[in-house]
C-alpha positions in Angstrom: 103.9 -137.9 10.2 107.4 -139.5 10.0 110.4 -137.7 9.3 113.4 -139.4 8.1 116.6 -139.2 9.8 119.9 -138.0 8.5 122.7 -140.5 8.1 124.7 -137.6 10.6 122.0 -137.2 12.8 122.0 -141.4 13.4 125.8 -141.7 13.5 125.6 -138.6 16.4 123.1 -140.8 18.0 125.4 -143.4 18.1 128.3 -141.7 19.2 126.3 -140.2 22.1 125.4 -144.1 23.0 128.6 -144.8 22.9 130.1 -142.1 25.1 127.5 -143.3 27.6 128.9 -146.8 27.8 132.6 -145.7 27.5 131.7 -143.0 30.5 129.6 -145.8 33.0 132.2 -148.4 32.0 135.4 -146.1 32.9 133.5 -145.2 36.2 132.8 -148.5 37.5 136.4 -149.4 36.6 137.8 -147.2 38.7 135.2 -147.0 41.3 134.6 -143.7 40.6 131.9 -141.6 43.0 130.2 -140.0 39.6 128.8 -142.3 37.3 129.7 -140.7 33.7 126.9 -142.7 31.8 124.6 -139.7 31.3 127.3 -137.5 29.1 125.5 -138.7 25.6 122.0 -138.4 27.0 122.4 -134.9 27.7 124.6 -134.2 24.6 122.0 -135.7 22.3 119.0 -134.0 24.6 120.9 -130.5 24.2 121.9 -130.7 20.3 118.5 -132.8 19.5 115.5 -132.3 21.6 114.2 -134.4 24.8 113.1 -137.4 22.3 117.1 -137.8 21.4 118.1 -137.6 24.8 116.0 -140.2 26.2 116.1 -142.4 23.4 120.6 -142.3 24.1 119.7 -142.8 27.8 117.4 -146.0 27.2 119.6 -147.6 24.4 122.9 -146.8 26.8 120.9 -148.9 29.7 119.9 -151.6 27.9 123.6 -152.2 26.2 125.3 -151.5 29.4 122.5 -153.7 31.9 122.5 -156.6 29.2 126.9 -156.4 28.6 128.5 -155.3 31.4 126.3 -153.4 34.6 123.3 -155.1 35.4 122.3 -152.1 38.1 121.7 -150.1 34.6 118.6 -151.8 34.2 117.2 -150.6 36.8 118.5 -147.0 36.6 117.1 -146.8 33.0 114.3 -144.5 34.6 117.1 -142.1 35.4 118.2 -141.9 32.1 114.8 -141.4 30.5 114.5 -138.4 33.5 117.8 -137.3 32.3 116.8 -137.2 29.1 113.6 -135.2 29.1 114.7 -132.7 31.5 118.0 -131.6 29.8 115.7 -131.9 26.2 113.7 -129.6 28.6 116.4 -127.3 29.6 117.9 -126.8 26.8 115.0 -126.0 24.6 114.6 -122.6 26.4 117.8 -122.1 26.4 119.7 -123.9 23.6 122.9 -122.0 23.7 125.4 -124.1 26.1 127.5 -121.5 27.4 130.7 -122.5 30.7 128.5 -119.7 32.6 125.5 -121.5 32.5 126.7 -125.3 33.9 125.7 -124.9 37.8 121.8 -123.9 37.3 121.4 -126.4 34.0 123.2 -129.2 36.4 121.2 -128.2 39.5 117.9 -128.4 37.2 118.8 -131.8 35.8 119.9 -133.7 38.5 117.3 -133.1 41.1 114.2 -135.0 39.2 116.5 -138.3 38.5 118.1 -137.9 42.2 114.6 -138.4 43.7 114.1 -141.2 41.3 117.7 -142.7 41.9 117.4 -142.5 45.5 114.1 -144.1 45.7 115.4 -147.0 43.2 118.4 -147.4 45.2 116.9 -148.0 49.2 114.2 -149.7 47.8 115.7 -152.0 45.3 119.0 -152.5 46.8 119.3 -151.2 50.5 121.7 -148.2 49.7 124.8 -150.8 48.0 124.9 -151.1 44.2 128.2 -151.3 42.1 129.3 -147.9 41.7 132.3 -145.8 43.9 129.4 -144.1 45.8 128.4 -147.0 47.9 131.2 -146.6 49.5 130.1 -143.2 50.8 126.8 -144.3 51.4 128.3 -147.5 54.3 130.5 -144.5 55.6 128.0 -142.5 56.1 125.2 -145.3 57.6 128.2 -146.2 59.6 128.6 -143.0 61.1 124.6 -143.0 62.2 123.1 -142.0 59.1 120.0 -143.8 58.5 120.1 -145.6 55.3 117.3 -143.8 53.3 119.1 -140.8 54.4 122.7 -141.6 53.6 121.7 -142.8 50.1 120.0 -139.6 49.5 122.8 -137.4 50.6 125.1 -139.2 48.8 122.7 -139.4 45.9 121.8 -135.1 45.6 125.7 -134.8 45.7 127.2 -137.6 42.9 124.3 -136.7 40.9 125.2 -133.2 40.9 128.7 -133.2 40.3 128.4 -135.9 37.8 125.5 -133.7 35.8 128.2 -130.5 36.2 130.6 -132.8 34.5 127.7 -133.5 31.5 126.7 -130.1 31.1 130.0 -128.7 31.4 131.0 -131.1 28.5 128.1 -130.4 26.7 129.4 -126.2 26.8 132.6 -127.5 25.0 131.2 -129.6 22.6 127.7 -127.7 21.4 128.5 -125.3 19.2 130.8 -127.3 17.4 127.7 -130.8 17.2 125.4 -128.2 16.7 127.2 -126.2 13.3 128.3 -129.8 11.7 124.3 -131.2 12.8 123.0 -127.9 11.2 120.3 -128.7 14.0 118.9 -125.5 16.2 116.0 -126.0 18.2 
């Protein structure tokens, strides 16, 4: 069974993509150790369901890794991870509340920080083109093995930048959600 979608609900969609590749884009500009690309994915996952959120997070990957950031391509699991899991989060618990950003950021970040870290040792030897290569070769530097720096760095950019997505999300849902007239 198909359901047709809203005009509203599409142009949301769109917007979310769109804060995506404004968020990556600003954070590769200024070599930023977050990565910003994920605020739409979990916007459209918390206002719209898992499917919303992972459909954001594969169209913001493929627009960024084809126009500006070819690493994105190979991230796009992240996103998908992204996706699901604050879909997942937030269906149990739609309403976005400031009090709730540390679990809900600790809950989405760990599934795509194994994935991330795994993607970038094995991929790309712990250097890719965002801010926090720079703290992974500090760290390897200092005696950190590799595997080990990148997933250091990796549990901690991840989490901050997820606190920065659902923290956003808090001050944006009930507002997306009224004007959506979508509850899960």
């Amino acid at each position: 069974m198909t359901r047709k979608m809203k005009p509203r609900v599409l142009v949301f969609l769109a917007l979310c993509v769109a804060l995506n590749l404004v968020g990556g884009n600003l954070a590769l500009l200024l070599r930023l150790p977050v990565y910003l690309d994920t605020l739409g994915t979990i916007l459209a996952a918390a206002c719209l369901g898992p499917w919303a959120g992972m459909l954001v997070g594969l169209t913001g990957s493929l627009v960024t890794g084809l126009t500006t950031d070819l690493f994105s391509l190979y991230y796009l699991p992240v996103q998908l991870i992204v996706g699901l899991t604050a879909g997942l989060v937030y269906r149990y618990r739609p309403q976005a509340q400031a009090k709730n950003v540390w679990w809900r950021a600790l809950a989405i970040s760990l599934p795509g920080t194994l994935v991330s870290t795994l993607i970038t040792v094995l991929l790309f030897n712990g250097i890719t083109s965002s801010g926090s290569s720079l703290l992974v070769q500090l760290l390897a530097g200092l005696g950190l093995g590799k595997t080990a720096a990148v997933f250091i760095v990796q549990v901690g950019t991840d989490y901050l930048d997820r606190v920065i997505g659902v923290a956003f999300v808090a001050a944006v849902y009930r507002v997306v959600t009224t004007r959506l007239a979508v509850h899960h």
